[in-house]
N, C-alpha and C positions, 0 to 999 in steps of 0.2 A: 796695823792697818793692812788691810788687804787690798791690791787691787787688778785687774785685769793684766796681764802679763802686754795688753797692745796700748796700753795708757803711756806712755815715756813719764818719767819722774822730772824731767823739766815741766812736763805739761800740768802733773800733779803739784804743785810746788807753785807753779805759776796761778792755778786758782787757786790754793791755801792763800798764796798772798793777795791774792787780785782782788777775790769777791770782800773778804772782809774791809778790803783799803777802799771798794767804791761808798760800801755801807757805812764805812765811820767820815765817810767824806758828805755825804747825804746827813749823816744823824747829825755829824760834829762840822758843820762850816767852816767855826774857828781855827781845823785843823788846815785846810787850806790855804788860810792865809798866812799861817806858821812853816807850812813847806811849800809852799808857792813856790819855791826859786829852782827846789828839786825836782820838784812835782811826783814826789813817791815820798810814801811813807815808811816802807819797807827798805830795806839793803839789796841790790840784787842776786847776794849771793844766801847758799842754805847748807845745809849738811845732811846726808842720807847716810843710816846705817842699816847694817844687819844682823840681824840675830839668829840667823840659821833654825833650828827647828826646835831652840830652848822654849822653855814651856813660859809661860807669864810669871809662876812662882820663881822659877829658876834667873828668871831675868828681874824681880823684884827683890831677892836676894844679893843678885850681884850688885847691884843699885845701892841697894841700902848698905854693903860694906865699903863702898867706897872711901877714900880719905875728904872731908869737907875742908875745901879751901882756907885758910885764915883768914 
């Protein structure tokens, strides 16, 4: 993902989670009254990394060697 260097990644982060939680609260009612008490659907917290100037292959490799959990 790319994105403007004047965007803050709190601000990124806070529409990834925002727009989809007003959308599935509009599509899905239901979900409302299952976190009524929180009033979010999300966690507040996220995780950002980076990958420096690894190409997509180089980063699809590393990915796929990894050890898969038990």
């Amino acid at each position: 993902m790319n994105i403007p260097p004047t965007v803050t990644l709190s601000r990124l982060v806070n529409s990834l989670k925002g727009v989809p939680s007003r959308r599935m609260r509009t599509e899905f009612p239901e979900l409302v009254r299952h976190y009524h008490r929180a009033n979010k659907l999300w966690s507040g917290s996220y995780f950002a990394g980076s990958v420096g100037g690894a190409s997509i292959s180089v980063l699809h490799q590393y990915i796929e060697q990894q050890n898969h959990p038990v």
